[in-house]
C-alpha positions in Angstrom: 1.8 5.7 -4.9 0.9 9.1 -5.7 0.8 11.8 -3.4 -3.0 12.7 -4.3 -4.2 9.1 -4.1 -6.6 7.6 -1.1 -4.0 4.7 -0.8 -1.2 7.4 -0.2 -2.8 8.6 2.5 -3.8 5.3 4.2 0.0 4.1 3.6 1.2 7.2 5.7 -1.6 6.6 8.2 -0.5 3.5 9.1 3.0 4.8 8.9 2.6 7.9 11.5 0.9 5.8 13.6 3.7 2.9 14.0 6.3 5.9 13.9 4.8 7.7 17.1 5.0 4.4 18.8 8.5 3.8 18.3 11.7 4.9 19.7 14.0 6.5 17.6 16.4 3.7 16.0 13.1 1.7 15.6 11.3 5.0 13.8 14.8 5.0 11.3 14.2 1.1 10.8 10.6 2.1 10.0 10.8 5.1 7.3 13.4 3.5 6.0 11.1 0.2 5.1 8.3 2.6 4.2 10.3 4.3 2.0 11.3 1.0 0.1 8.2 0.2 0.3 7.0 3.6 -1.3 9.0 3.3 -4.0 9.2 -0.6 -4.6 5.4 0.6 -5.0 6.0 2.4 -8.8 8.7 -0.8 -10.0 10.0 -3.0 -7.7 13.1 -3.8 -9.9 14.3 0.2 -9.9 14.2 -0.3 -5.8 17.5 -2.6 -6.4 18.9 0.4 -8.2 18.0 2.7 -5.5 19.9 0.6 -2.5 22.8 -0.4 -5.1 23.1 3.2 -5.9 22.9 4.2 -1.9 25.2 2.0 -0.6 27.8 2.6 -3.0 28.1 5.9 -2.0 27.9 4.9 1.9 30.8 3.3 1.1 32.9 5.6 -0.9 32.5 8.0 1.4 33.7 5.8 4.2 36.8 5.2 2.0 37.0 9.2 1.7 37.0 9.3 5.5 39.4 7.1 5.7 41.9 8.0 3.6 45.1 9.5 4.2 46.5 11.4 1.2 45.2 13.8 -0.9 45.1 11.6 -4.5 43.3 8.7 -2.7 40.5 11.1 -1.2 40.7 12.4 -4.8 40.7 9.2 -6.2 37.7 8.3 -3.9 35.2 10.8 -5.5 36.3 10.6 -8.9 35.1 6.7 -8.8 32.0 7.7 -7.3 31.1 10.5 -9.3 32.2 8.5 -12.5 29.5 5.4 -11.4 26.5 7.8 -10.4 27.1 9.6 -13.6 27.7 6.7 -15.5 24.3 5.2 -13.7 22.3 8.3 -14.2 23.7 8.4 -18.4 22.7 5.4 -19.2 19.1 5.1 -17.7 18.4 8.5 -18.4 20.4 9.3 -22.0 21.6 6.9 -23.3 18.9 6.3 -26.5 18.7 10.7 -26.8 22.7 10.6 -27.2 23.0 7.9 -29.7 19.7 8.9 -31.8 21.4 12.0 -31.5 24.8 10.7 -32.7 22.9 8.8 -35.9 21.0 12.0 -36.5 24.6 13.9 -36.9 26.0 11.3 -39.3 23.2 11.2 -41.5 23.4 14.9 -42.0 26.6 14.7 -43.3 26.1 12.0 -45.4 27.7 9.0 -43.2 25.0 5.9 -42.8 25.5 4.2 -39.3 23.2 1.9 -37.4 23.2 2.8 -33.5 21.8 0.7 -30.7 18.5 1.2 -29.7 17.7 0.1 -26.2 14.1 -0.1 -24.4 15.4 1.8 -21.3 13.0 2.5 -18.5 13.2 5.8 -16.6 13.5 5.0 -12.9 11.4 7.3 -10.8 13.2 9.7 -9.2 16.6 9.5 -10.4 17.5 12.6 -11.2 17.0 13.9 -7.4 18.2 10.9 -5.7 21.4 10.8 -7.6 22.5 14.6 -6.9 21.2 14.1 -3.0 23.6 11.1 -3.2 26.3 13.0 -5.2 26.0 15.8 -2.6 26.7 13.7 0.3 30.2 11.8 -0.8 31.5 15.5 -2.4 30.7 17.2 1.0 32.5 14.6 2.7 35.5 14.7 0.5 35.3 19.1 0.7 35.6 18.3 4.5 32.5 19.6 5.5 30.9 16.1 6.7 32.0 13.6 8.8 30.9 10.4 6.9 28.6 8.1 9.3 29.2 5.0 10.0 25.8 3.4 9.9 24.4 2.4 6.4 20.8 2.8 7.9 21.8 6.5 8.6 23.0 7.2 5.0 20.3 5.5 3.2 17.4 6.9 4.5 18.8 10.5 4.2 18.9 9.3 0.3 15.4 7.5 0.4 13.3 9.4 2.6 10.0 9.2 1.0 8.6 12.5 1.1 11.2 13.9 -0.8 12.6 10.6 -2.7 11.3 11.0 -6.1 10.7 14.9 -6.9 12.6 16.6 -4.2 13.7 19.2 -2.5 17.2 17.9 -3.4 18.3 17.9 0.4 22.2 18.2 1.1 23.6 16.0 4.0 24.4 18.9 6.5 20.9 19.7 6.8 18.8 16.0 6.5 21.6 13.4 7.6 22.0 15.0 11.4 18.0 14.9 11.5 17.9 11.6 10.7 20.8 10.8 13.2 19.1 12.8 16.3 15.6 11.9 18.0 13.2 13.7 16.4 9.6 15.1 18.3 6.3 14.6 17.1 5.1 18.4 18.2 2.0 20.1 17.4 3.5 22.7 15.8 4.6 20.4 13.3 1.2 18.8 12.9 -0.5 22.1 12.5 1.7 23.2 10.1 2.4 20.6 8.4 -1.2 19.6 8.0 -1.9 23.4 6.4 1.1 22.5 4.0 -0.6 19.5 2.7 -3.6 20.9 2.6 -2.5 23.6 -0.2 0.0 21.4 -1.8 -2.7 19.3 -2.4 -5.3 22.2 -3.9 -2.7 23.8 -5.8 -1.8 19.9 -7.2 -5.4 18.8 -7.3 -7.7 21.8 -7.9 -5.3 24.4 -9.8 -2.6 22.5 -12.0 -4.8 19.4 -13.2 -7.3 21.6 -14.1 -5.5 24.2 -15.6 -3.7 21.4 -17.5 -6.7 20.7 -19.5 -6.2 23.8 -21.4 -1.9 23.5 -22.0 -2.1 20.0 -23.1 -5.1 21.1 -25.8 -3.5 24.0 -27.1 -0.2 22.3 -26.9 -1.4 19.2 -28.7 -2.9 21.5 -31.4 -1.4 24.7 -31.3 -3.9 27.7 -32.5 -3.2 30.2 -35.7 -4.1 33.1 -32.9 -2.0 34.4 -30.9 -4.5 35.0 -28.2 -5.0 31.3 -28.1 -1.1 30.5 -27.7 -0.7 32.8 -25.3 -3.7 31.6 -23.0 -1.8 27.9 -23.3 2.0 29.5 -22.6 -0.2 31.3 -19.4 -1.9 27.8 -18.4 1.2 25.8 -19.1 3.3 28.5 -16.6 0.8 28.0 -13.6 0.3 24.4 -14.3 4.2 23.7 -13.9 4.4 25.7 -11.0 1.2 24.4 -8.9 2.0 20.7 -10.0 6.0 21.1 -8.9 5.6 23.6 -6.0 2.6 21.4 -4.9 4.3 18.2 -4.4 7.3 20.2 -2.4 4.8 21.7 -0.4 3.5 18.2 0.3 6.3 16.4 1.2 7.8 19.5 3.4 4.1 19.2 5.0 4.9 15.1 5.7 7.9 15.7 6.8 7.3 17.7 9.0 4.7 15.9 11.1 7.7 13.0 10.9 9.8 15.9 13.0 11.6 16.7 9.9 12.5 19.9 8.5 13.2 20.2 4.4 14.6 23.0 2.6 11.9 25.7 1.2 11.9 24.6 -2.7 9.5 27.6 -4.2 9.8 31.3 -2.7 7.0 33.3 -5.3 9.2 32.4 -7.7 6.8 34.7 -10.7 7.1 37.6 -8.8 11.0 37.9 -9.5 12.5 41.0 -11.2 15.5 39.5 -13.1 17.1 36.0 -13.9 19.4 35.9 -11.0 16.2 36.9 -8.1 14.5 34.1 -10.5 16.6 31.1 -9.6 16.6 32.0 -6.2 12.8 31.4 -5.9 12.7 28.4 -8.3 13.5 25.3 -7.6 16.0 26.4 -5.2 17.0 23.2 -4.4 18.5 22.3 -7.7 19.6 25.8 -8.7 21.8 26.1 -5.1 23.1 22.4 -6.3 24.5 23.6 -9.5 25.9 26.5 -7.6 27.9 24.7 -4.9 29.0 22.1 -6.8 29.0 22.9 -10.7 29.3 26.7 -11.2 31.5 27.9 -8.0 34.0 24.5 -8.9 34.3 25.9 -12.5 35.5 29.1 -11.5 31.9 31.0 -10.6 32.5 34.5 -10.6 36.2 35.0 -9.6 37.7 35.4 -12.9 37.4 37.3 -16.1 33.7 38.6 -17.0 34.0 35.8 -20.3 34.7 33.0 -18.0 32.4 34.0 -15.4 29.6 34.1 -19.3 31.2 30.9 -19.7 30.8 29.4 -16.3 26.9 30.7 -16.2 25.9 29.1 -20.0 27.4 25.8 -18.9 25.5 25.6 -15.7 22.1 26.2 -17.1 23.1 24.3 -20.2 23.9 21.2 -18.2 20.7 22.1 -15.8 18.6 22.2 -19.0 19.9 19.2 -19.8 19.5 17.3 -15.8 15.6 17.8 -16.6 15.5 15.8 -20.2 16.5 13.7 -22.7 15.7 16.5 -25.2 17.4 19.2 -27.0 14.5 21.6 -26.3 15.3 20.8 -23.0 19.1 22.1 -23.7 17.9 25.5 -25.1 15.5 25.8 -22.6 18.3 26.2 -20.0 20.7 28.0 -23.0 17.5 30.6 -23.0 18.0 31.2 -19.3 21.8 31.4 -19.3 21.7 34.1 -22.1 18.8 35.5 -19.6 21.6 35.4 -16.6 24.4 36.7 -18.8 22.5 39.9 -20.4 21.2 40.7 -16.9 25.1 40.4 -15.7 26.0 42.9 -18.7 23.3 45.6 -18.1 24.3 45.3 -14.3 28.0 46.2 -15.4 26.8 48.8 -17.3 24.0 50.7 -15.1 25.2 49.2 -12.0 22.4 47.1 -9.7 18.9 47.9 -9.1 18.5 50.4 -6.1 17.1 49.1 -3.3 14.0 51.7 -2.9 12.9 51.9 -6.1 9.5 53.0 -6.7 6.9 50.1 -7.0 5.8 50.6 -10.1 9.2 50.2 -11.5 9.4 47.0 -9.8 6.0 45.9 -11.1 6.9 46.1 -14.7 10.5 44.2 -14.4 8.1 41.4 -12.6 5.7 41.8 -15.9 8.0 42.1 -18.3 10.1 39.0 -16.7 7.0 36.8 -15.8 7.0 36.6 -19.7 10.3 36.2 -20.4 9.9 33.1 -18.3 6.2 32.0 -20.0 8.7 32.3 -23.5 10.6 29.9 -21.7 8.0 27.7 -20.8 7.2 27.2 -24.9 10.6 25.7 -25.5 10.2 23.4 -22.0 6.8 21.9 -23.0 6.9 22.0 -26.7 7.3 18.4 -28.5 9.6 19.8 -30.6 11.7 23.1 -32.0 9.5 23.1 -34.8 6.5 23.3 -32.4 8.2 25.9 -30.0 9.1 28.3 -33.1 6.0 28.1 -34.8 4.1 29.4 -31.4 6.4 32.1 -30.8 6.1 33.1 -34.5 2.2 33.1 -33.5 2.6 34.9 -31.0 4.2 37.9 -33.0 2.4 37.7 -35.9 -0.8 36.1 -35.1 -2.5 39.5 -33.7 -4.2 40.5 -36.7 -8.2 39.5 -37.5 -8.8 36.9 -35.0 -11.5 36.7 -33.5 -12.1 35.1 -30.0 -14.6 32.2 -30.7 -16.3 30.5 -27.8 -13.9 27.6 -26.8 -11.3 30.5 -26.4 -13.5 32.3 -24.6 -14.2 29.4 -21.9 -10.1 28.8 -21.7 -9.8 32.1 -20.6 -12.6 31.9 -17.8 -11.4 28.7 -16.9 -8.1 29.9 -16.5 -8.5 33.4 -14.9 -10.7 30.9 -12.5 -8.2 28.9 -11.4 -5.4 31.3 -11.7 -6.9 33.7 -8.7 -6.6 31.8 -5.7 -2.9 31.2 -6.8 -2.6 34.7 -7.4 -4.6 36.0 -4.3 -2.5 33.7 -2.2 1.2 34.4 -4.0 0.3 38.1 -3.1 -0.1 37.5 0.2 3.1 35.5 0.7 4.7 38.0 -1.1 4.2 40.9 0.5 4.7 40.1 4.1 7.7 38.0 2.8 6.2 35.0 4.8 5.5 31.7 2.8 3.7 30.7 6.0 1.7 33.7 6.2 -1.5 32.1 6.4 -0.6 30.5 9.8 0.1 33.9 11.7 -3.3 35.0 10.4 -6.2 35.9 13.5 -7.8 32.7 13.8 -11.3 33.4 11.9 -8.7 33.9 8.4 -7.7 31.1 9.5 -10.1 28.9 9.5 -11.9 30.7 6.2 -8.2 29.8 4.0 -9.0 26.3 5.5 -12.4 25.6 4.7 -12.0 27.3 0.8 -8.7 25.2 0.3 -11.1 22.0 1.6 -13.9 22.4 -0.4 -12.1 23.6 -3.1 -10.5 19.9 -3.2 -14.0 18.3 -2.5 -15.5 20.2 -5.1 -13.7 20.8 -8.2 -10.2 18.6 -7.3 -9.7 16.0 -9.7 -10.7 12.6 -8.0 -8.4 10.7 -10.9 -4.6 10.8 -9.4 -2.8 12.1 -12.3 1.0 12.0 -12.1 3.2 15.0 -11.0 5.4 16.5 -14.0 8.6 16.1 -12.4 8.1 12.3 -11.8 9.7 12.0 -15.4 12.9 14.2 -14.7 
């Protein structure tokens, strides 16, 4: 079930209506069938790997809890981390490491035949694995008392708003919201309602539209470089409408359950540097690999080459979490030499001042917005032969082109789409409110309502089409 589909809706119907009946064990027993139920929906046969996966950590970290010495705690979490990982591997890479493996002996002259399975991706696994993760290593830091009821652990894990794209929520915040009685308030039906409402246009109306025009220039790249660069510009809002959209949507459902997720997207193209940049993007996954992959390693406490060291393996190995690619791999070694550059000009000219004028800070957002949209090339490209050859367009491809009528459409169509995003991101950003539109006099209001509506009604794409982070 899709998040953009009619029988979504009438699923969580029928699902808010039973919960606001119920008391609040009951309401648990209830989201936690719906949520099996939600995702037994895309492959039943993945949903065994989802409880299997779920209740092995439930009980490692009961074992964590439990234990008395230092080695067996340690002991504990090496076991579980070894399985998830070991899970997560062989679903996810297991055909991209051995392909990879056969491709290395070949080029140096050594004929081997590796195993080629048919592996399914599970839906989801990606997130539901590092929530998982999160929850045994927090208990074995100390920071979590393990609970005692499976029901409890599970559902934090397979809560279906955020079960198969995220936010990646950590224990502290979900588990003791899943363990209290919630309310039902109108606050969080109002807001929660306006966050569905523009997850939904900015899934809908902005990225499936907008991904008309990535997936044809990307499919047949251009010889202009005005043409590549309108695709690396589509491609850029399409990721972010279609990924911030579905965290806006299942913070929105949550919310009218009485739950509260993490804030995933915070203007995230309206950053100055690499380091402001993964605090706005996907901040769920980029605080992950802080907490528990770059400050373990060392983070910034040592030398200025381990600290280099410690940054290029944490995006490396982030590139890597969204993909069984190598452009995937560079995509995250692009942003690591992003992080490390901006860490050696800060050592050298010290950090930005806080007042500086605003049209300073207007071209570092420029100037970075594209740094990123380079990015984007390597991210969505089929191939490093594909990536290269558009960036060498894009430098070289300036010269007696002229802008035929097809290009001429892509650009209207996309400056079309791109405003409301824009107009909206402005807003947000400059009273440093995401929820800005809600603390707007009441006639705003209700005119940001009735656009984002008929918007949806109007030009939304009546066929569901998947969100992009379904296959990471």
């Amino acid at each position: 079930m899709l998040f953009n589909s009619l029988s979504f809706f009438i699923f969580f119907a029928v699902v808010f209506a039973l919960y606001a009946l119920l008391n609040h064990r009951w309401q648990n027993r209830l989201l936690l069938a719906a949520s099996y139920l939600f995702y037994g929906a895309w492959d039943w046969r993945f949903l065994c790997l989802l409880i299997f996966s779920t209740t092995m950590d439930f009980f490692f970290a009961q074992r964590i809890g439990c234990a008395t010495t230092a080695r067996a705690r340690k002991g504990w979490v090496a076991v579980s981390m070894t399985l998830n990982l070991s899970i997560l591997g062989f679903f996810k890479y297991f055909n991209f490491f051995t392909d990879s493996f056969s491709t290395l002996l070949n080029a140096v002259g050594l004929h081997a035949s590796t195993p080629t399975l048919r592996i399914l991706l599970p839906v989801g696994i990606s997130f539901y694995t590092f929530q998982s993760m999160s929850y045994v290593i927090d208990v074995y830091r100390g920071v979590l008392t393990p609970t005692k009821r499976w029901l409890e652990c599970v559902l934090y894990v397979s809560f279906f708003p955020q079960l198969v794209a995220g936010p990646i929520e950590r224990a502290t915040n979900l588990l003791p919201q899943v363990q209290h009685p919630r309310v039902i308030s109108d606050y969080g039906i109002s807001h929660g309602a306006y966050l569905i409402l523009w997850g939904l246009f900015q899934k809908v109306v902005l990225a499936d539209n907008i991904s008309r025009i990535a997936d044809a220039v990307f499919s047949h790249p251009p010889d202009s470089a005005v043409g590549t660069l309108v695709g690396m510009y589509a491609f850029a809002v399409q990721i972010y409408c279609d990924f911030s959209g579905y965290s806006n949507i299942a913070r929105g459902l949550a919310l009218m359950l009485g739950f509260r997720l993490m804030l995933n997207f915070r203007n995230p193209y309206f950053a100055t540097n690499p380091s402001d940049f993964w605090k706005r993007w996907h901040i769920s996954l980029s605080t992950w690999l802080r907490d528990y992959l770059y400050i373990p390693l060392g983070g910034n406490r040592n030398s200025a080459a381990i600290t280099q060291r410690n940054l290029m393996l944490t995006m490396l190995l982030g590139g890597l979490w969204h993909g069984a690619a190598w452009t995937y791999v560079a995509w995250g070694f692009f942003h690591g030499l992003l992080l490390v550059g901006h860490r050696f000009v800060q050592a050298i000219f010290g950090p930005a001042r806080k007042n500086e004028w605003r049209i300073t800070r207007a071209l570092k957002i420029i100037v970075f917005f594209h740094l990123v949209c380079v990015s984007w090339l390597l991210f969505r490209a089929e191939s490093f032969a594909q990536a290269w050859a558009m960036l060498g367009t894009l430098l070289t491809g300036w010269a007696g082109q002229e802008i035929g009528l097809p290009l001429q459409q892509q650009i209207v169509t996309l400056a079309f789409y791109a405003a409301p995003l824009l107009a909206m991101e402005l807003w947000q950003y400059r009273s440093g409110d995401p929820l800005v539109v809600l603390k707007a006099p009441r006639l705003a209001r209700a005119a940001v309502y009735l656009a984002l509506f008929y918007g949806i009604v109007i030009f939304g794409n009546s066929n569901a089409q998947s969100f992009i982070y379904f296959q990471f």
